[in-house]
N, C-alpha and C positions, 0 to 999 in steps of 0.2 A: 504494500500500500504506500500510496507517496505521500512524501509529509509534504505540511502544509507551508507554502513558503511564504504567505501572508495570509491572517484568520481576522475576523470581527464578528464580534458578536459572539460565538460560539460557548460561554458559561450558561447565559441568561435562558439560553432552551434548556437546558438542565433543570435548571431552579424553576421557571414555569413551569415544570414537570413535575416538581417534588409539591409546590405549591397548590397543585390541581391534585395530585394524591392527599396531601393532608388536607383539603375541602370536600374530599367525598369521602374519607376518614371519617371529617367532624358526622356529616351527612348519615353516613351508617351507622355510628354511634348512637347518635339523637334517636335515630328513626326504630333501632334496636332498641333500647331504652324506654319504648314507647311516647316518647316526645316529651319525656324526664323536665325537660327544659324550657316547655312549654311553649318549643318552636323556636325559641333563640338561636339552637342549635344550628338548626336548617338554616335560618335566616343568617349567621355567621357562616355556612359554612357556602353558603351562595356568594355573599361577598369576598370571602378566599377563595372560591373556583372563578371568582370573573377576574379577581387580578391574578391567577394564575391564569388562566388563557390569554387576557392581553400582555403579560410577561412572555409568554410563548410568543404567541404571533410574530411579537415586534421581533423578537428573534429570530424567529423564522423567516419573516420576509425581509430581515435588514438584513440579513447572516450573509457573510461573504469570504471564502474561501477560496485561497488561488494557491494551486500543486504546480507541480511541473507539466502534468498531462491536460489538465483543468481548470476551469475556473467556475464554481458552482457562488450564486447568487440569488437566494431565495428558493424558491422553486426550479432555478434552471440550473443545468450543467451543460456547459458550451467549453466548446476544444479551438484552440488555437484556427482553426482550418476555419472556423464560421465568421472570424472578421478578417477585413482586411489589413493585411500587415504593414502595408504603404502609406496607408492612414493613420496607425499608430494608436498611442493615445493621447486625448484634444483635452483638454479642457471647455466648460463649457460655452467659452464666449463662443466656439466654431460655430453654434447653433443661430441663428435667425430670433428675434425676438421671441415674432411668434412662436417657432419651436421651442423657444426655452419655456415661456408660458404653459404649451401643451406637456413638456416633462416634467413642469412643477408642477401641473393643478391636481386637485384630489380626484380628477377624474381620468377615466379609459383615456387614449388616443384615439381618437376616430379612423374607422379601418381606411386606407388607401394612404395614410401621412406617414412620411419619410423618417420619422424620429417615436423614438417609442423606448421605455422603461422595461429594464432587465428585471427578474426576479419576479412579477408575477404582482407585486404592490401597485399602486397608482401614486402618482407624485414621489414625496417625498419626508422621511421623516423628519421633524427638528434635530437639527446638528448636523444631516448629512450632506455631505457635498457631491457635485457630481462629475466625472470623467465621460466625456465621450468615444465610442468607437462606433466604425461603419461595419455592415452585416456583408460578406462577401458575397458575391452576385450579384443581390438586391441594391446595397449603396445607401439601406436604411443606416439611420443614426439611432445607435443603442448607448443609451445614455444607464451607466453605474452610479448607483449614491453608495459611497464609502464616509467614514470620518475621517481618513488619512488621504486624501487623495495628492497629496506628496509623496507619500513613500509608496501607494500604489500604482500613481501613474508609469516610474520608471520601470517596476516591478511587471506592468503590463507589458511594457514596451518591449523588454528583454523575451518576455512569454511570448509574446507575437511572432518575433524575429528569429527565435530557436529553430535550430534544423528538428522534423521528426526523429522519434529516437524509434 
């Protein structure tokens, strides 16, 4: 398995995990108990299973891991081969206004628009910045939100330019 030569995010799925086990914990206790608690239980243990899933989520769709073979981001796993290496990686002024607007807003990109969000999230979350690359073939702009996009940019560029091994 290849290690990871740059990770984000990667704790906080864990602990949304542990977080969402001890709220359906609480949940089965109470509810064994006969509602002992007279429902406080439940009612606590609702409010630990909603900040354990938005503690997942954000994890999951902010999560960002680049191998040497890889670069998984959110939902996707994309290989070197899918963008264009000539292209590189931009930062986000490359994009047109309008396209920066469409890669920040909390909504889908509309289908047939040149520029579009990796990972599966819509926009972006607070803190994250974004790196641009082009999709080979297509020419679409697939815009990355990292928190480092200094030390991922180069990181990219090297992953791009590597011979297949």
């Amino acid at each position: 398995m290849p290690t990871a030569v740059h990770s984000e995010l990667g704790a906080p799925r864990r602990i949304g995990k542990v977080i969402i086990a001890v709220g359906l914990a609480l949940a089965i206790a109470d509810v064994a108990s006969g509602f002992g608690l007279q429902g406080w239980g439940v009612l606590a243990s609702i409010f630990v299973l909603i900040v354990g899933i938005t503690v997942w989520s954000v994890a999951f769709y902010g999560g960002l891991e680049l191998t040497s073979e890889r670069l998984v981001v959110g939902r996707e796993r994309l290989s070197p081969d899918d963008f264009d290496a000539g292209f590189g990686a931009q930062p986000m002024t490359v994009l047109s206004d309008r396209q920066w607007a469409m890669a920040d807003g909390p909504f889908p990109t509309p289908a047939g628009e040149n520029v579009r969000v990796v990972g599966g999230s819509h926009g972006r979350t607070l803190g994250l910045r974004g790196i641009v690359l082009r999709e080979a073939g297509t020419g679409r702009y697939a815009v990355i939100y990292c928190r480092r996009p200094d030390r991922l940019a180069p990181l990219l560029q090297d992953w791009l330019t590597r011979p297949a091994r």
